[in-house]
C-alpha positions as a Markdown table, in Angstrom:
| # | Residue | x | y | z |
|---|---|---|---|---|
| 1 | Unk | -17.2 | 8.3 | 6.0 |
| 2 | Unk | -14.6 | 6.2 | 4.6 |
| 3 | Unk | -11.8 | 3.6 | 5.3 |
| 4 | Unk | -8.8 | 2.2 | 4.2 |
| 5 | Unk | -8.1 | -1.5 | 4.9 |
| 6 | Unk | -5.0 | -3.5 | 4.1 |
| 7 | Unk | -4.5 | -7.2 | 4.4 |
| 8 | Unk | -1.9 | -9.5 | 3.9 |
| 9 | Unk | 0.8 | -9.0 | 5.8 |
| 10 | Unk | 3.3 | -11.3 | 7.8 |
| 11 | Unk | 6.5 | -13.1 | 8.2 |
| 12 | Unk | 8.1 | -14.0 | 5.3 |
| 13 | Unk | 11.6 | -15.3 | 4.6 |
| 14 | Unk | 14.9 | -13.7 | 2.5 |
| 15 | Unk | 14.0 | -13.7 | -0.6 |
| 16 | Unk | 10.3 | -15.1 | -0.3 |
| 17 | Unk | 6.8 | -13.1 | -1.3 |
| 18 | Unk | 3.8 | -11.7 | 0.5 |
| 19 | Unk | 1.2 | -9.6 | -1.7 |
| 20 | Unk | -0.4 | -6.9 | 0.3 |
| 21 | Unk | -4.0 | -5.6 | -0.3 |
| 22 | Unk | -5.9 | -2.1 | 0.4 |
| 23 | Unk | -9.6 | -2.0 | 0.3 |
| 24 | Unk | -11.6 | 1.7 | -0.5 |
| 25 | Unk | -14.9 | 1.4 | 1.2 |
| 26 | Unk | -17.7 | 3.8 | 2.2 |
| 27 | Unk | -19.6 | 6.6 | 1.0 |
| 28 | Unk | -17.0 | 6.9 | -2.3 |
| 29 | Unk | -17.7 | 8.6 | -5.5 |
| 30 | Unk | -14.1 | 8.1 | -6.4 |
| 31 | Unk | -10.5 | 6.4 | -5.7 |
| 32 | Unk | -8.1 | 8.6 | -7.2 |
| 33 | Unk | -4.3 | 8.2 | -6.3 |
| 34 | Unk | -3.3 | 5.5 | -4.1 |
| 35 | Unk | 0.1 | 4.6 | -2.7 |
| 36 | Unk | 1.6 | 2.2 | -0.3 |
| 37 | Unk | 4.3 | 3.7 | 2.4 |
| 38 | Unk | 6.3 | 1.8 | 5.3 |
| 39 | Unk | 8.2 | 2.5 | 8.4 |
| 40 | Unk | 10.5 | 0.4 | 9.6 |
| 41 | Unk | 11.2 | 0.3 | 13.5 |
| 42 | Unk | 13.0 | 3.2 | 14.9 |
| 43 | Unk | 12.6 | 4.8 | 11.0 |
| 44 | Unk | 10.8 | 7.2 | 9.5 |
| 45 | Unk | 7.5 | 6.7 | 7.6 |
| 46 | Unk | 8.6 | 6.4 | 3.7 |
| 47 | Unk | 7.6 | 6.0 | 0.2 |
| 48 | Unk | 7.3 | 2.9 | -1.4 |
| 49 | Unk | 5.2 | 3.2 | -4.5 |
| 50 | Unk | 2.0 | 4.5 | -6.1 |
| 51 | Unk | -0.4 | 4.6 | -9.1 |
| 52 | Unk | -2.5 | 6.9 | -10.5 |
| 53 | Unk | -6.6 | 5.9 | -11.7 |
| 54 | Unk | -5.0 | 5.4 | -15.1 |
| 55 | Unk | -2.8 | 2.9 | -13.8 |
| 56 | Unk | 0.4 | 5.1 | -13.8 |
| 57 | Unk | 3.1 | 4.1 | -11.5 |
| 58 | Unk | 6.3 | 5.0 | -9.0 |
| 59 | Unk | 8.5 | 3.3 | -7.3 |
| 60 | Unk | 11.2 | 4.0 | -4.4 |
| 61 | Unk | 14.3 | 3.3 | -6.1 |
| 62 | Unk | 15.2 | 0.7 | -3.5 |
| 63 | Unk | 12.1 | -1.6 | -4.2 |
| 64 | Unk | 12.3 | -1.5 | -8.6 |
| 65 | Unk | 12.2 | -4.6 | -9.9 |
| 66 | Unk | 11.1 | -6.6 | -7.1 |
| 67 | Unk | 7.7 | -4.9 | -6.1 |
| 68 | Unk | 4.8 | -4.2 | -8.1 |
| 69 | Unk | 1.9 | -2.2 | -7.5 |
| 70 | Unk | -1.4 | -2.5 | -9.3 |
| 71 | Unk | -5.1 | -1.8 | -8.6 |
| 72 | Unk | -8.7 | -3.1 | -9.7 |
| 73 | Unk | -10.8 | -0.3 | -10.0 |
| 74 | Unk | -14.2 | -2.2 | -10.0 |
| 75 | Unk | -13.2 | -3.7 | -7.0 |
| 76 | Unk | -11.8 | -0.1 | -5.4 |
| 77 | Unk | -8.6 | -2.7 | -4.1 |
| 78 | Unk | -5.2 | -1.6 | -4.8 |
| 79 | Unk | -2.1 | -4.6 | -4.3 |
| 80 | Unk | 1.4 | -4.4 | -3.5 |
| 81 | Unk | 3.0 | -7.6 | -4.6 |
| 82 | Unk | 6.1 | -7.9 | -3.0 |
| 83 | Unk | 9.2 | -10.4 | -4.5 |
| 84 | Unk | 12.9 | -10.6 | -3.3 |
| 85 | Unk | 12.4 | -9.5 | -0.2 |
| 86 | Unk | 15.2 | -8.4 | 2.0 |
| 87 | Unk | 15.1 | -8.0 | 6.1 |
| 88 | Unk | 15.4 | -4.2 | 4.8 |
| 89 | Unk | 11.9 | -4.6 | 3.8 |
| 90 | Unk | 10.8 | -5.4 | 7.6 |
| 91 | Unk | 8.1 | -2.5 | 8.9 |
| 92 | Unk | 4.3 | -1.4 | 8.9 |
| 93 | Unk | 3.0 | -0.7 | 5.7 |
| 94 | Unk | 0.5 | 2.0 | 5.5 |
| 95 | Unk | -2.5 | 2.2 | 2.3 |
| 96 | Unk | -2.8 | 6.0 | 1.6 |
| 97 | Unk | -4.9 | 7.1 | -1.1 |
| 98 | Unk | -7.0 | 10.0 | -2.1 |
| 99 | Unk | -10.7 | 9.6 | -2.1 |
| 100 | Unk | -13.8 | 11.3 | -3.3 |
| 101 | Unk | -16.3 | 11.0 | -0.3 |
| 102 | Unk | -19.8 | 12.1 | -0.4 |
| 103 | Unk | -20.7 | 14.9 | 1.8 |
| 104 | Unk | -17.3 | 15.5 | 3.3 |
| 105 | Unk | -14.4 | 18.0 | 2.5 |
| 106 | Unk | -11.3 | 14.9 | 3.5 |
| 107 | Unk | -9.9 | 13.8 | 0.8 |
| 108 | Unk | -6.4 | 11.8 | 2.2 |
| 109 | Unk | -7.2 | 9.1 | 3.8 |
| 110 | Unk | -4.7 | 6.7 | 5.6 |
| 111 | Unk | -4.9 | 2.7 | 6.8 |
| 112 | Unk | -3.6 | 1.3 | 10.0 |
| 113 | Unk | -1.0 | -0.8 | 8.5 |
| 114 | Unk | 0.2 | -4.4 | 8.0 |
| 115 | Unk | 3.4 | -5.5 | 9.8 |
| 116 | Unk | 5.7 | -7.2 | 6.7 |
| 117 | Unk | 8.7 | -9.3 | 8.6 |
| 118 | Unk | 11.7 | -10.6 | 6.4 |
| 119 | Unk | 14.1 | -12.7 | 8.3 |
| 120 | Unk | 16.0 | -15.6 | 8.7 |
């Protein structure tokens, strides 16, 4: 019906960048919300940021200032660049967004994650 796909993950060091990717694709008559969580090992699944269609956006209080989330509607891709980063940063990041999907009732739709890394 539909899928979520995120890219660009990996190692990075203290302080480096990576800039993760989420891809909308199938049967989709619209991408509405989309957000970006993370679990780091032994943690629970949390927050990390979002934006609305309109380009409206959150951010866990831990991650202002050095991430930024933004999204090319065309292209149904949403982005998570990621600046600073700290070893607290280290988990699976999950693409979660809410999609119109033609001739289905599921709106929530999760990807399978990226691993991030940050250390030394």
């Amino acid at each position: 019906q539909a899928q979520l796909e995120e890219s660009g993950g990996g190692s990075a060091q203290p302080g480096g960048s990576l800039r993760l990717s989420c891809a909308a694709s199938g049967r989709l008559f619209s991408v509405n919300d989309m957000a970006w969580y993370r679990q780091a090992p032994g943690k629970q699944r949390e927050f990390v940021a979002s934006i609305s269609y309109g380009g409206s956006t959150q951010y866990t209080e831990s991650v202002k200032g050095r991430f930024t989330i933004s999204r090319d509607n065309d292209k149904n891709t949403m982005y998570l660049q990621m600046d600073s980063l700290k070893p607290g940063d280290t988990g699976v990041y999950y693409c979660n967004a809410n999609l119109g999907v033609y001739f289905t009732e599921k709106w929530n739709y999760w990807g399978q994650g990226t691993q991030v890394t940050v250390s030394s």
